[in-house]
C-alpha positions as CSV (number, residue, x, y, z in Angstrom):
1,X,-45.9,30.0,85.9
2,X,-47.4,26.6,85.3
3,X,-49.3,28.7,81.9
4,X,-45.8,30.1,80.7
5,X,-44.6,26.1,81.1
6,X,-47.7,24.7,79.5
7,X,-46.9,27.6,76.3
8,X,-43.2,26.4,77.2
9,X,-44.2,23.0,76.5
10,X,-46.5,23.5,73.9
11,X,-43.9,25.5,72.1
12,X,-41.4,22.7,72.9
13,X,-44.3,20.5,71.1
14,X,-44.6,22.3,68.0
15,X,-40.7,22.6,67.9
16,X,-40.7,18.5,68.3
17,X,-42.8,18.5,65.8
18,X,-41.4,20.4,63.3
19,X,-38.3,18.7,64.3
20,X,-40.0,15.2,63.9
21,X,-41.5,16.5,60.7
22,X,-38.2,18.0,59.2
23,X,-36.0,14.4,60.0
24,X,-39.3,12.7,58.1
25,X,-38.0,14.8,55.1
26,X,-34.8,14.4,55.8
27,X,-35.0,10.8,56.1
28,X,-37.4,10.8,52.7
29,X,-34.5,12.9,51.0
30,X,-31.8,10.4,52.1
31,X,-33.9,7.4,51.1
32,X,-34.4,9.4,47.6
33,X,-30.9,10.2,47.3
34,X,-29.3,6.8,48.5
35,X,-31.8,5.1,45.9
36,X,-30.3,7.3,42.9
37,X,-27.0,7.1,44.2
38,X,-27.5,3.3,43.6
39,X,-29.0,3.8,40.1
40,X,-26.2,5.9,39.1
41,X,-23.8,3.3,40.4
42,X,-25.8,0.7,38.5
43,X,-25.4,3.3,35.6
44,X,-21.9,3.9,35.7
45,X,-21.4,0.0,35.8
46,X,-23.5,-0.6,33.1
47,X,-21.5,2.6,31.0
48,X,-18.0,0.9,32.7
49,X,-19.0,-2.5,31.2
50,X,-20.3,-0.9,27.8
51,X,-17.0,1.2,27.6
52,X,-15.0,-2.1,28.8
53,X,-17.1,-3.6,25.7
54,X,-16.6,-0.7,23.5
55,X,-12.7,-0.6,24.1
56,X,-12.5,-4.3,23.5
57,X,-14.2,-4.0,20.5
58,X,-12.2,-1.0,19.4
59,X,-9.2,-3.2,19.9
60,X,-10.3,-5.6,18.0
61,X,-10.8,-3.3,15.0
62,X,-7.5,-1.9,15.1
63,X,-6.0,-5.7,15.3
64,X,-8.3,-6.3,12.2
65,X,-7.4,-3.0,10.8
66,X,-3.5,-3.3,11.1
67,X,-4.1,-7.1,9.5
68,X,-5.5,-5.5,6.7
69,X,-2.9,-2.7,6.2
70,X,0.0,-5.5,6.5
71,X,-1.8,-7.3,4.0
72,X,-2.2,-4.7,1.8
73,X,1.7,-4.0,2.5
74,X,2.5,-7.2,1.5
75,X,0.2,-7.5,-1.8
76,X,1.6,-4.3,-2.5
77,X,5.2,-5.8,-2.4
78,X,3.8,-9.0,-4.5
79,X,2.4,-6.7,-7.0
80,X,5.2,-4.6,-7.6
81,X,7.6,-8.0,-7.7
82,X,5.3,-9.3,-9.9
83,X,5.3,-5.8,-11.9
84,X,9.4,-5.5,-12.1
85,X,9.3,-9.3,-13.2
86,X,6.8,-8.4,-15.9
87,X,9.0,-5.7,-16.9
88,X,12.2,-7.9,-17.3
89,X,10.6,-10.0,-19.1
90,X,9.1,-7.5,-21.6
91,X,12.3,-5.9,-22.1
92,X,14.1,-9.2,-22.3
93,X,11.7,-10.0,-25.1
94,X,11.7,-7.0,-26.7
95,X,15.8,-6.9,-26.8
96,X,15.5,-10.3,-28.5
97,X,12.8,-9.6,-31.2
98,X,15.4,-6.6,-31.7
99,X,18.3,-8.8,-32.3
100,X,16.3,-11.3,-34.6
101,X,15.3,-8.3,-37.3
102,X,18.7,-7.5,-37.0
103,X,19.8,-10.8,-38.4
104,X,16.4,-10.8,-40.5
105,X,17.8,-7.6,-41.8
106,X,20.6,-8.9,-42.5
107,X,20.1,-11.9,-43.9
108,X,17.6,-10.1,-46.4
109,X,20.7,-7.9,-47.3
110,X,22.4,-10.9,-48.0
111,X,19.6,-12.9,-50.0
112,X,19.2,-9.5,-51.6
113,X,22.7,-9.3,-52.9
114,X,23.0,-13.0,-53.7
115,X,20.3,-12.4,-55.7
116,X,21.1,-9.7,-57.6
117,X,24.3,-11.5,-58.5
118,X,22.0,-14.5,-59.5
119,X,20.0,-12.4,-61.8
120,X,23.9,-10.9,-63.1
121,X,24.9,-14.4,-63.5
122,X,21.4,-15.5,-65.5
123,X,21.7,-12.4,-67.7
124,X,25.4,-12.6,-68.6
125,X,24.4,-16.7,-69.2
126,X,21.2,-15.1,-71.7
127,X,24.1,-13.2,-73.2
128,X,26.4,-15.9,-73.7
129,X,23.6,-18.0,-74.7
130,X,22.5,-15.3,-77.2
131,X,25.4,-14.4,-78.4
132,X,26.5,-18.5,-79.1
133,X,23.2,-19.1,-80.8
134,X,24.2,-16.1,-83.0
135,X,27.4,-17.6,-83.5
136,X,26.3,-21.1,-84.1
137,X,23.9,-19.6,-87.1
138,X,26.6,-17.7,-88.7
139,X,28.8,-20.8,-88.6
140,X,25.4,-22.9,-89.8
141,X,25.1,-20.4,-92.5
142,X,28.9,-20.5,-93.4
143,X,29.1,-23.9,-93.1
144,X,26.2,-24.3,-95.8
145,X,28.0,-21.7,-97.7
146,X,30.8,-23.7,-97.9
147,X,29.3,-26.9,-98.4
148,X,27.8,-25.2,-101.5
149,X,30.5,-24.2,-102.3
150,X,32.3,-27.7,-102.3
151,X,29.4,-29.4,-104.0
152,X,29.7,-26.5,-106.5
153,X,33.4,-27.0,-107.2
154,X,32.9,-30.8,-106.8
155,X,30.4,-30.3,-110.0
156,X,33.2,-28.9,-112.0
157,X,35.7,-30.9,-111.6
């Protein structure tokens, strides 16, 4: 009896020991696991801060990028003010240039006719001229026809 409690206890022994033996492991194991548990914490802080970082930055982006856009909005409005303006302005000019060679136009009809009555009046004038110079030498002539004439008759009597 005292042999089967001596195996017992020897049994009993070896079972402690493998017990002792597996809570070593287990203990190991824990240790192992609580240390990565803190690294992945540590991790997932450091990725919580970097995505913290990340949105802030994002943020600020889209706060620069809707500045931009509202800018461009509002040069875009600018420009096409700017453009209409233009436009007003060309046409406004261009109307005017329209309406003074209308009046060039017409006052070139009018110099245009004045002077064709000019150049009627200056030829009926050569005309007249002509046509007293004409007269004037007949009458000369005539008149030296007739002072012969006299002279002649004078001479006889």
């Amino acid at each position: 009896q005292i042999k089967e409690l001596q195996s017992r206890i020897e049994e009993l022994d070896e079972e402690l020991a493998i017990e002792r033996s597996n809570r070593a492991k287990a203990e190991k194991n824990r240790s192992l696991l609580s240390r990565d548990i803190e690294d992945l914490g540590r991790r997932l802080e450091e990725a919580g801060s970097n995505t913290t970082t990340q949105i802030e930055l994002n943020k600020k982006r889209e706060a620069e990028l809707a500045k931009l856009k509202a800018d461009l909005e509002e040069n875009n409005i600018a420009h096409e003010g700017t453009l209409a303006a233009l436009r007003q302005k060309h046409n406004n000019t261009m109307a005017e240039m329209g309406e003074q060679i209308d009046s060039l136009n017409k006052m070139k009809g009018k110099a245009e006719k004045d002077k064709a009555g000019m150049e009627r009046d200056l030829q009926d004038a050569r005309s007249g001229l002509d046509e007293a110079m004409r007269d004037r030498a007949n009458i000369e002539k005539n008149c030296k026809m007739t002072q012969g004439l006299i002279v002649e008759s004078n001479t006889k009597l």
